[in-house]
C-alpha positions as CSV (number, residue, x, y, z in Angstrom):
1,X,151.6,106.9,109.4
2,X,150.7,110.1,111.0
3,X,147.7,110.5,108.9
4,X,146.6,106.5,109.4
5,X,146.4,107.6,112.7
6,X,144.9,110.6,112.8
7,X,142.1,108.7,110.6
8,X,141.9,106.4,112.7
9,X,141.5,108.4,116.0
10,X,138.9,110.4,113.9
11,X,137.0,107.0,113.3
12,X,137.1,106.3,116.3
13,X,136.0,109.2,117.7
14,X,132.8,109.3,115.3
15,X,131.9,106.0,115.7
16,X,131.5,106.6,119.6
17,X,129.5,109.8,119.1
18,X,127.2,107.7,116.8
19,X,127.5,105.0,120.0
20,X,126.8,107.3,122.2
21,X,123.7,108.8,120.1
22,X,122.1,105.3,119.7
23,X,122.6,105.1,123.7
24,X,120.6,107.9,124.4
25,X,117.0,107.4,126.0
26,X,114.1,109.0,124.1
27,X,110.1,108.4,124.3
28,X,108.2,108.7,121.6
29,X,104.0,108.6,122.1
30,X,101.8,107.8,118.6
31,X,98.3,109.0,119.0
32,X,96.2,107.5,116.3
33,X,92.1,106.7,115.8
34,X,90.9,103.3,117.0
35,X,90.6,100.7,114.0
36,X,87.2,101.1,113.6
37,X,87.6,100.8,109.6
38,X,89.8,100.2,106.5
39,X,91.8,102.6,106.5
40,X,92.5,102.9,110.2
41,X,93.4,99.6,111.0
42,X,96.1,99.7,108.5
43,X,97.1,103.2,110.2
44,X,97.3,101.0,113.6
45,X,98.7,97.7,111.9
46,X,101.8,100.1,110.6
47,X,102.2,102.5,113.4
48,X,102.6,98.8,115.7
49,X,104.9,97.5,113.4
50,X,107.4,100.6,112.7
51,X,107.0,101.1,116.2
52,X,108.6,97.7,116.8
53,X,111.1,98.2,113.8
54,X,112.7,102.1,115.6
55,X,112.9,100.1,119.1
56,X,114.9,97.5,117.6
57,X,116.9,100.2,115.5
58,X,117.8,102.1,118.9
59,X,118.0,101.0,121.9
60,X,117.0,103.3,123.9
61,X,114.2,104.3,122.1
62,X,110.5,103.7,123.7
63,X,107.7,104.2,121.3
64,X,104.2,104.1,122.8
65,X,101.1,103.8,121.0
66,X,97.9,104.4,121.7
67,X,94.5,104.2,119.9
68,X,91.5,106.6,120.9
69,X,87.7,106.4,119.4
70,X,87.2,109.8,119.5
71,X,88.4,113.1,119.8
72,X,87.0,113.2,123.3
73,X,89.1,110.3,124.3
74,X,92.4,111.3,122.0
75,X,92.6,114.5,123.9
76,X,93.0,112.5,127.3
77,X,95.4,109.7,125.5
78,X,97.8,113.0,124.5
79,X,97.4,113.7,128.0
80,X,98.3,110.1,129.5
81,X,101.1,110.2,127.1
82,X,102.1,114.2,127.8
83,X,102.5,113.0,131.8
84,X,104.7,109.5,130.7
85,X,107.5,111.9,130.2
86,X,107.2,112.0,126.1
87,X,109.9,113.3,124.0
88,X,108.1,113.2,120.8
89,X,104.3,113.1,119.2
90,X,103.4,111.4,116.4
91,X,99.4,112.7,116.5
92,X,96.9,111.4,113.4
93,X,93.9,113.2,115.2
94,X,90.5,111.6,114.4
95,X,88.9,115.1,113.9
96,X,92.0,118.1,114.8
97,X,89.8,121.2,115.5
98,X,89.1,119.9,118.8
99,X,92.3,118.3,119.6
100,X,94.6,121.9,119.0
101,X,94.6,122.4,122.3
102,X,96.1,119.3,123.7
103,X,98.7,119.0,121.4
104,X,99.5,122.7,122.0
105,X,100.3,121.9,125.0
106,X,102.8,118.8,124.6
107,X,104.5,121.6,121.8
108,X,104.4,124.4,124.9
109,X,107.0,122.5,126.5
110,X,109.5,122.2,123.9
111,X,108.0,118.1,122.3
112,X,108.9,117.8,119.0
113,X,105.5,117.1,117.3
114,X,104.8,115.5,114.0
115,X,101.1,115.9,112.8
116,X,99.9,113.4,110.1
117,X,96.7,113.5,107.8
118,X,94.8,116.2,109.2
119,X,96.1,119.6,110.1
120,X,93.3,122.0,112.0
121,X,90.8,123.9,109.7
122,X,92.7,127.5,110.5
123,X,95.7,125.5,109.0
124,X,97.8,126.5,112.1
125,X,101.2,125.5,111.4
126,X,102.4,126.3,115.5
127,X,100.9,123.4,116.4
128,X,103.5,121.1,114.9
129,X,107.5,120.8,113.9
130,X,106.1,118.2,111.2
131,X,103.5,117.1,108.8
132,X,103.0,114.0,106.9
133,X,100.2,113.8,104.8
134,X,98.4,112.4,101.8
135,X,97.2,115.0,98.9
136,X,93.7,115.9,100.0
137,X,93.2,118.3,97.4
138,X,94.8,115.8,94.8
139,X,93.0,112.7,95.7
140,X,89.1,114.8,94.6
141,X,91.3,116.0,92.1
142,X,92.7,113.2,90.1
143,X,88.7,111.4,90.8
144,X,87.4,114.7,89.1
145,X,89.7,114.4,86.1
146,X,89.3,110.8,85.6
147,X,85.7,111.1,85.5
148,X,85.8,114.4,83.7
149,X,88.3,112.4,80.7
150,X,86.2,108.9,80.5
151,X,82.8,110.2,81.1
152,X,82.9,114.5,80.4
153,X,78.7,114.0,80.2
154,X,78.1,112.1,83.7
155,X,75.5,112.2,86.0
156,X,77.2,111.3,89.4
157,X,76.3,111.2,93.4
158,X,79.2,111.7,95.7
159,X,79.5,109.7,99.1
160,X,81.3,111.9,101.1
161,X,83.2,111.5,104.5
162,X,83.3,113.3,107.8
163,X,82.8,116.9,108.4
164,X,86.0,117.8,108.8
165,X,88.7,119.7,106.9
166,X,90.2,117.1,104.8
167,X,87.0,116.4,104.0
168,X,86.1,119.6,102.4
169,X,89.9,119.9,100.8
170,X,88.7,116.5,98.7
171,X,85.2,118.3,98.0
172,X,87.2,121.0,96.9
173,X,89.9,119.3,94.5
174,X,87.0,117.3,93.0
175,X,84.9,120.4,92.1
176,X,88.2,121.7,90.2
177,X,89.0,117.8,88.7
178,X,85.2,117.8,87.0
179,X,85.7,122.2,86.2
180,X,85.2,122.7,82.1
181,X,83.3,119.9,81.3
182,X,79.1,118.4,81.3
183,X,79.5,116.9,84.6
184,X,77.0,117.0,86.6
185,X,76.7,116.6,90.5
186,X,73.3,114.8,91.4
187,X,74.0,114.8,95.2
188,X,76.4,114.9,98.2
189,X,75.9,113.1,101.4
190,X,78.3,112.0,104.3
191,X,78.8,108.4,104.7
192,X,81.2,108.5,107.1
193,X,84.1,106.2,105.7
194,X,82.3,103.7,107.1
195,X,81.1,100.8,104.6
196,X,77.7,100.4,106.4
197,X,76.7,104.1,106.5
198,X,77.6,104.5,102.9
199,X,75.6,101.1,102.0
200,X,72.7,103.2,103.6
201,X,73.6,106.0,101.2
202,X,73.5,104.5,98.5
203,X,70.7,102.6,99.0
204,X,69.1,106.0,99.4
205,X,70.9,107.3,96.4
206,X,69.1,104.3,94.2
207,X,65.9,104.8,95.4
208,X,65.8,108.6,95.0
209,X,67.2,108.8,91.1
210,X,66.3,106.2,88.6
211,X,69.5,106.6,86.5
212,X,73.1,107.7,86.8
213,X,76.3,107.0,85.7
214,X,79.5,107.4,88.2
215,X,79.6,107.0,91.8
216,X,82.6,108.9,93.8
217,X,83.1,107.8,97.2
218,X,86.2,108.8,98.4
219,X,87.1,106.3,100.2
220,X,87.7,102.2,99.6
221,X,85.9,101.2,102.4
222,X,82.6,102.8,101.3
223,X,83.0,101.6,98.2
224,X,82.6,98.0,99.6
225,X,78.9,99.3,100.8
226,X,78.4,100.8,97.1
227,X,79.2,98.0,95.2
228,X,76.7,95.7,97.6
229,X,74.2,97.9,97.7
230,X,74.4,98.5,93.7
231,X,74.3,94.4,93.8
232,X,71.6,94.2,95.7
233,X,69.5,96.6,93.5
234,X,70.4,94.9,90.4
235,X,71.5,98.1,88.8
236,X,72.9,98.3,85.7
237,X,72.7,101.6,84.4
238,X,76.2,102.7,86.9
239,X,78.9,102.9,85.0
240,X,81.7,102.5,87.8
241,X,82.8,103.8,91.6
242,X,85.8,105.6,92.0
243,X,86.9,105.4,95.4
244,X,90.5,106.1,97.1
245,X,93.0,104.7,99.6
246,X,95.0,102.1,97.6
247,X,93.2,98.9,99.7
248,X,94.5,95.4,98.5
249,X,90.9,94.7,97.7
250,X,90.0,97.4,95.6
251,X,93.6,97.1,93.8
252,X,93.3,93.9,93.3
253,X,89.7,94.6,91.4
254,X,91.4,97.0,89.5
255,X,93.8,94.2,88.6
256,X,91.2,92.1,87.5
257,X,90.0,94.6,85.6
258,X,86.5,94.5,87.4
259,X,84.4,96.7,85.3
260,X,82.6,98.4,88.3
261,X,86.5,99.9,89.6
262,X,88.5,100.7,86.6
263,X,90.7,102.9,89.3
264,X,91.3,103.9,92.4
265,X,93.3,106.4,93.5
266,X,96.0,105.8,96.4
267,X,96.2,107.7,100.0
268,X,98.7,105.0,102.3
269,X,98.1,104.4,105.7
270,X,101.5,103.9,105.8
271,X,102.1,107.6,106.1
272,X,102.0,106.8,110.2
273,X,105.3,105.2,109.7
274,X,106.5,107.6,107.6
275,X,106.2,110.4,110.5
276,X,107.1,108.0,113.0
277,X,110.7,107.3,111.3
278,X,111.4,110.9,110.7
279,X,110.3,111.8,114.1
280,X,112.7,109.3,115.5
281,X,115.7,110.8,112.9
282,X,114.9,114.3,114.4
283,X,115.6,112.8,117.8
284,X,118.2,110.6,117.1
285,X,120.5,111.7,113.7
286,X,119.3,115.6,114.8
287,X,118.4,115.8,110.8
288,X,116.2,118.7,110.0
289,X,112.8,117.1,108.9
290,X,110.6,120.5,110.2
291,X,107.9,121.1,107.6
292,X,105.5,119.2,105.3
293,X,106.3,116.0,103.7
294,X,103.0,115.1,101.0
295,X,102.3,112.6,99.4
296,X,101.1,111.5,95.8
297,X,97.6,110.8,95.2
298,X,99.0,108.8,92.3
299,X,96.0,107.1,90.1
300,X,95.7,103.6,90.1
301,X,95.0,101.8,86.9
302,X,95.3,98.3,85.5
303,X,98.8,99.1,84.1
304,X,100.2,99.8,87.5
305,X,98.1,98.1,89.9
306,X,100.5,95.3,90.4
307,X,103.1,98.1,92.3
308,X,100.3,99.1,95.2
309,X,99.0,95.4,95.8
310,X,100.2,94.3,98.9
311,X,98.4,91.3,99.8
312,X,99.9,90.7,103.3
313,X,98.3,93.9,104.6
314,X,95.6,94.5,107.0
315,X,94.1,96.9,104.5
């Protein structure tokens, strides 16, 4: 009986510490780019709804997000956010090398900072307690090797995105992917990740070489420009686009077995949530989540394309 009771008391005890926890009043502020394509709407559509999902898990947990359209602007929204009393940042930075200093600053004074997708160029790691991230170097990577198995002799032109870090770690992987075989790089050129600046560039692309066989674009939402602008031209001579993301559209072509994107090759915006929730378990469950948490750049093919299509999403 003794025991029983000591249990019991020890129960008790525990279960009003965990109370108790769940009672506790924490902010956390989400800094992400605006939605101004693919890819980040469905970082804003899943920072939104996790956000709702970790207030309704605790209480006393307030999660504000914001959306910036450039740097400029990011740097004052970690600002706004710094001076609303934040406990935690959950930063996706739409370039970092220019947003360092702000988020040094929320991480002077003791914030618990998760950084997600793109770390600064220097690779400082005092900048953040966390970092959640797709495989840059993997996503050019597994492209390069895909290419490099099904087509060791191609002639290919290479959309690329921004010019920031990431950007060069996916240049990077690639270059290693294709290593050891024929392949041969025609041209590079940025297209932004937007589908209308890489319509442009391939437009240009089409009109400057008469032939080639693979496109690599990085990205899903350029490769919506490439495929027009490749209908539009009446070309027949590409062999297929490999892009990257994981979008329902392009998975669901890859489903189809559309003969223009065999693959694609997966980098989930979901990864917002994904710091968001550890953040809030740092705060909350006082779990150790310090360090980097990556994720696969796992290929896409018709085989497995039914376990990334999510037709419900945004993106």
């Amino acid at each position: 009986m003794r025991k029983l009771m000591l249990g019991l008391a020890v129960a008790a005890v525990t279960f009003a510490g965990a109370a108790h926890a769940q009672d506790k009043k924490f902010t956390i502020g989400v800094s992400i780019p605006a939605a101004d394509h693919g890819w980040t709407s469905g970082v804003v559509f899943h920072a939104e709804r996790v956000a709702k999902l970790l207030m309704a898990e605790h209480p006393g947990l307030n999660v504000i997000v914001k959306t910036s359209p450039d740097a400029a602007s990011q740097a004052n929204a970690v600002q706004d956010l710094d001076t609303q009393g934040i406990d935690a940042l959950v930063i996706l930075p739409s370039d970092p090398d220019p947003l360092v200093n702000a988020i040094k600053e929320v991480k002077g004074k003791g914030k618990f900072v998760a950084l997600v997708d793109r770390a600064p160029s220097n690779n400082d790691n005092s900048v953040r307690d966390l970092y959640v991230a797709g495989n840059n170097p993997a996503l050019g990577e597994v492209a390069g090797k895909y290419i490099k198995d099904t087509t060791p002799d191609a002639e290919v032109v290479i959309i690329r995105g921004l010019p920031i870090p990431i950007d060069q770690q996916r240049q990077d992987g690639f270059d290693k992917g294709i290593a050891g075989s024929n392949v041969k790089v025609l041209d590079r050129q940025y297209g932004n990740w937007n589908r209308d600046d890489a319509f442009k560039v391939m437009q240009d692309y089409l009109t400057k070489y008469q032939k080639f066989d693979v496109v690599w674009c990085q990205d899903d939402d350029m490769a919506v420009g490439v495929l027009q602008a490749i209908e539009q031209a009446k070309r027949t001579d590409i062999k297929y686009v490999v892009a990257g993301a994981g979008s329902k559209d392009m998975v669901k072509k890859v489903m189809d077995g559309d003969k223009l994107i065999p693959v694609d090759v997966l980098y989930p915006p979901a990864m917002v949530g994904t710091a968001m929730e550890l953040t809030a378990a740092a705060l909350y469950d006082q779990v150790p989540v310090h360090g980097s948490y990556i994720l696969d750049a796992t290929l896409i093919t018709k085989e497995n394309a039914k376990d990334f299509y999510f037709p419900d999403s945004p993106f």
